[in-house]
Backbone as CSV, one residue per row, in Angstrom:
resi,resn,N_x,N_y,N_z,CA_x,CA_y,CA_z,C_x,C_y,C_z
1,UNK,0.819,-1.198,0.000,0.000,0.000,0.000,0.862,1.261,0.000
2,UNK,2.091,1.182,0.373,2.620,2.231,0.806,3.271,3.164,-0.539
3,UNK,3.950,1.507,-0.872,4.115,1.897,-2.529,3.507,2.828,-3.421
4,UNK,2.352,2.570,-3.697,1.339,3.262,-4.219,1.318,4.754,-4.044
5,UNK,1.265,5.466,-2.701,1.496,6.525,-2.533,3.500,7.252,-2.711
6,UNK,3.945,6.226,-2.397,5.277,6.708,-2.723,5.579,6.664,-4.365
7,UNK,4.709,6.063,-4.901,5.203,5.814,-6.536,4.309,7.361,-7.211
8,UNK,3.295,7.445,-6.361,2.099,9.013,-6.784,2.351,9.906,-6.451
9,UNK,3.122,10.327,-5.531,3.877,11.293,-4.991,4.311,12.335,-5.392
10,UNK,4.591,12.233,-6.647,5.497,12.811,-7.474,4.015,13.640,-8.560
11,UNK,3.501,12.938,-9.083,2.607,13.580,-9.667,1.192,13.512,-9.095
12,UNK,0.875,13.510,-7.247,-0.019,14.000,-6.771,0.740,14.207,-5.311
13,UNK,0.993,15.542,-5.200,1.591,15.841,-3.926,0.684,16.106,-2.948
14,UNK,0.984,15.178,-1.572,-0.279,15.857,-0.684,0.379,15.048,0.842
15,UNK,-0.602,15.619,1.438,0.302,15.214,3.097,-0.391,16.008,3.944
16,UNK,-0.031,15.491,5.326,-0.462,16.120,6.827,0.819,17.124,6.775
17,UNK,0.714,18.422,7.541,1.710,19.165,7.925,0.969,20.300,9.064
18,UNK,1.716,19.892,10.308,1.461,20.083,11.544,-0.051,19.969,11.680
19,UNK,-0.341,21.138,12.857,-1.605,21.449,13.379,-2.193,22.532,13.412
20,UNK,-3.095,22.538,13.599,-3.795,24.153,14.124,-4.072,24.440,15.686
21,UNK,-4.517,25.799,15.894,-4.748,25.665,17.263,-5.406,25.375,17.983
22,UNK,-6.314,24.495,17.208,-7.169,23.574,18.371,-6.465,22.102,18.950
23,UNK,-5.471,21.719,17.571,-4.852,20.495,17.788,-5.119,19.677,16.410
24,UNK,-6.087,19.998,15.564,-6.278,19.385,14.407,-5.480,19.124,13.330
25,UNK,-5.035,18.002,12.985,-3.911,17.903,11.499,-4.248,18.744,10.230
26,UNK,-3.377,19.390,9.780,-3.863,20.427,8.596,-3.251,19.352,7.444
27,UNK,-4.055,19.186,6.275,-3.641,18.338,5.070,-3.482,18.714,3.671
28,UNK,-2.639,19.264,3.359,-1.987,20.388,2.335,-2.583,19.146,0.300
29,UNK,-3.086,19.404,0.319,-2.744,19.146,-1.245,-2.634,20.009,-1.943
30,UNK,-1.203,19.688,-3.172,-0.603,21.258,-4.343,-1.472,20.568,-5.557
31,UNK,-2.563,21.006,-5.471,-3.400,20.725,-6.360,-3.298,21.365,-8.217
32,UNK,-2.576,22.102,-8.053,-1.573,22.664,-9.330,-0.548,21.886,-10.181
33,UNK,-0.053,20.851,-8.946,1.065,20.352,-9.058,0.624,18.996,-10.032
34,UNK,-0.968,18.386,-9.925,-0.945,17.119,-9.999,-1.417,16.789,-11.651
35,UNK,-0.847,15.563,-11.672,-0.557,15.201,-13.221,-1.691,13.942,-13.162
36,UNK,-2.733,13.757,-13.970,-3.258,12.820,-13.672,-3.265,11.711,-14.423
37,UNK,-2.838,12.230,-15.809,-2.027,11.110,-16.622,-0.984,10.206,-16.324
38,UNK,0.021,11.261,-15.401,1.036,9.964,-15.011,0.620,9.246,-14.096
39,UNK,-0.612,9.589,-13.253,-0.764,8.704,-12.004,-1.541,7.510,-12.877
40,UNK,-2.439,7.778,-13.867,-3.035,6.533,-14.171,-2.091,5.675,-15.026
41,UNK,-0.970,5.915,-15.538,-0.140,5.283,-15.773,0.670,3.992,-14.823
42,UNK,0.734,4.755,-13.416,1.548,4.200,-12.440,0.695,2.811,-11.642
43,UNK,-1.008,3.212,-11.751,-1.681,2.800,-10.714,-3.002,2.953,-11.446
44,UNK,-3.737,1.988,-10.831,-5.551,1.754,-11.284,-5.930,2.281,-10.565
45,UNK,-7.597,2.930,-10.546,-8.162,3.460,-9.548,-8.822,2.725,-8.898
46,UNK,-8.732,1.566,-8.343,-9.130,0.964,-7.043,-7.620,1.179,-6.650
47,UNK,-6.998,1.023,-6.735,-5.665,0.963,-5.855,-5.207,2.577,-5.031
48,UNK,-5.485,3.544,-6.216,-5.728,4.734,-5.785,-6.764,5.050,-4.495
49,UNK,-7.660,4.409,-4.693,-8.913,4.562,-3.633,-8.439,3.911,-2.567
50,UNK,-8.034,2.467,-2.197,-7.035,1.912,-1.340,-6.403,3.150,-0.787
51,UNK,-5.392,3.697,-1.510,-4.772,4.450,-0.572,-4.851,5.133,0.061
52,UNK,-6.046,6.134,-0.552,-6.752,7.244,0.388,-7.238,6.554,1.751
53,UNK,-7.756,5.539,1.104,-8.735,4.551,2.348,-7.682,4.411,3.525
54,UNK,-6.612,3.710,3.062,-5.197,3.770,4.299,-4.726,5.120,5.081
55,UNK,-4.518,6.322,4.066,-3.976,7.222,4.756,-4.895,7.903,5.719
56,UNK,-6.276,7.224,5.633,-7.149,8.055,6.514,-7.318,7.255,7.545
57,UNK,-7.071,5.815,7.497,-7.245,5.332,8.571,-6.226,5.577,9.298
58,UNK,-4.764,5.848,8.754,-3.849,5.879,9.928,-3.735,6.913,10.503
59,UNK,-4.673,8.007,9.457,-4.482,9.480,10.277,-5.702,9.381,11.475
60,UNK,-6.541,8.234,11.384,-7.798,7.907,12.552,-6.831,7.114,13.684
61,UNK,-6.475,6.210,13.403,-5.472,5.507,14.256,-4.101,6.558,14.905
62,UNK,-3.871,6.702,14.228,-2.448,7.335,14.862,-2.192,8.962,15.007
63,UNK,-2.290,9.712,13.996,-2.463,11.079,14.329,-3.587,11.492,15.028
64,UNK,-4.665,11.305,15.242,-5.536,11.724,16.118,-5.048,11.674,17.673
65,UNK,-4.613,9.944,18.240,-4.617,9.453,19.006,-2.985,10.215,19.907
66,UNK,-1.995,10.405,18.872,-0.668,11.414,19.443,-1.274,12.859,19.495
67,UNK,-1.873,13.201,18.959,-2.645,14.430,19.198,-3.417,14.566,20.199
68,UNK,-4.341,13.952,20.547,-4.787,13.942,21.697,-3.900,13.805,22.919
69,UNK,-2.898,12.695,22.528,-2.158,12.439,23.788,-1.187,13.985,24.309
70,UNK,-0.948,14.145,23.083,-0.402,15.625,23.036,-1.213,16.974,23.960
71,UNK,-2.150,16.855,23.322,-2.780,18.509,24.293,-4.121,17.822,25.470
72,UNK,-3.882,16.619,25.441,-4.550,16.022,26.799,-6.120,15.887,26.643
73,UNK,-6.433,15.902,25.323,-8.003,16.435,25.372,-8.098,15.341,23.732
74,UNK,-9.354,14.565,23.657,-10.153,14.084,22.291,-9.873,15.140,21.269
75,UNK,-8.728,14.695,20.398,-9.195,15.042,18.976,-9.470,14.785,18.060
């Protein structure tokens, strides 16, 4: 799975970068940047959908859960 986003990367840039001040993950996509020809080149769109599906669960699993642990409070 991971692949997938490391192989798209390049022609769909996107990511968590820090927080705001409530504690919430801010998630940047350079929506300028993205090529959508090369991604369907690289990857099918179920596999594409997979990945979104992953990066959100780990941002449910894991960034939420250090975040919270972080400012002491459910985020």
């Amino acid at each position: 799975m991971f692949e997938k986003q490391e192989i798209t990367f390049p022609f769909y840039p996107r990511g968590y970068m820090g927080n705001d001040k409530m504690g919430r993950p801010i998630y940047i996509e350079k929506s300028g940047h993205i090529n959508p020809t090369e991604i369907w080149k690289v990857c099918e769109e179920d596999e594409l959908w997979r990945a979104f599906y992953h990066s959100y669960e780990l941002l449910n699993k894991l960034h939420y859960m250090a975040l919270s642990h972080k400012y002491q409070k459910q985020i």
